[in-house]
Every structure is written in C-alpha cells, then in structure tokens.
C-alpha positions, 0 to 999 in steps of 0.5 A, a space after each residue: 500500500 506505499 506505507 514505509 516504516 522507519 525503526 525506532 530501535 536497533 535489531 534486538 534479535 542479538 541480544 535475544 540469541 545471546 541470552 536465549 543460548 545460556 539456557 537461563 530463561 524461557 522466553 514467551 513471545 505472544 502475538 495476537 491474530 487480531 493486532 494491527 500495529 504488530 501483526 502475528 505474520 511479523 512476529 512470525 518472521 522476527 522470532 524465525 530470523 533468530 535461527 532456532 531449531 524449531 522442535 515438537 514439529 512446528 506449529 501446532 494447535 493450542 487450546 484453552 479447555 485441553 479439548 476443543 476451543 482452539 486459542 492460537 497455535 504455538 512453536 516451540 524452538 530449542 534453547 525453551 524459546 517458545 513464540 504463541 499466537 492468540 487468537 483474537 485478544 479477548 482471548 488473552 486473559 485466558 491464555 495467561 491462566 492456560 501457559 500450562 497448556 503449552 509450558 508447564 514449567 511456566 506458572 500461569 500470571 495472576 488475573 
C-alpha cells in the first residue's frame, strides 16, 4: 500500500540469541491474530530470523479447555524459546491462566 516504516530501535534479535543460548530463561513471545500495529505474520518472521531449531514439529494447535476451543497455535524452538499466537485478544486473559497448556514449567500470571 506505499506505507514505509522507519525503526525506532536497533535489531534486538542479538541480544535475544545471546541470552536465549545460556539456557537461563524461557522466553514467551505472544502475538495476537487480531493486532494491527504488530501483526502475528511479523512476529512470525522476527522470532524465525533468530535461527532456532524449531522442535515438537512446528506449529501446532493450542487450546484453552485441553479439548476443543482452539486459542492460537504455538512453536516451540530449542534453547525453551517458545513464540504463541492468540487468537483474537479477548482471548488473552485466558491464555495467561492456560501457559500450562503449552509450558508447564511456566506458572500461569495472576488475573
């Protein structure tokens, strides 16, 4: 559409590889399906570009009751780099009760 986009910011993937490779943290980077300013695609594109090998076969589906109500789709890559989408962000609220769905080393956050 013409639309150019000039970065604020320095390419912080960098320090991402660095850190993610000490095998100190998971990281959970989220994006909603619904979100226009940071869309899911470019999430998508920014955490492959880390170069992680992707585990547990690509994406896959991720669900808010373990059953049927599909709530985004998760990848899971090496080093407990984990990179979730949310489908629509009403859902956000109850995928932050259900992070143990997809990690269950990781506590869900408070609601």
């Amino acid at each position: 559409m013409g639309a150019q986009y000039t970065y604020g910011h320095a390419d912080s993937r960098p320090w991402y590889r660095r850190v993610v490779q000490q095998d100190k943290l998971r990281i959970l980077i989220f994006s909603g399906d619904a979100d226009t300013c940071v869309n899911t695609l470019w999430s998508e594109w920014w955490t492959s570009e880390l170069g992680l090998a992707e585990i547990e076969g690509g994406w896959r589906a991720w669900t808010v009751d373990n059953e049927t109500a599909m709530a985004g789709y998760v990848t899971r890559y090496e080093h407990s780099f984990d990179f979730l989408t949310v489908r629509s962000m009403q859902l956000l609220r109850a995928a932050r009760r259900c992070v143990s769905t997809v990690s269950p080393r990781l506590p869900p956050t408070a609601s």
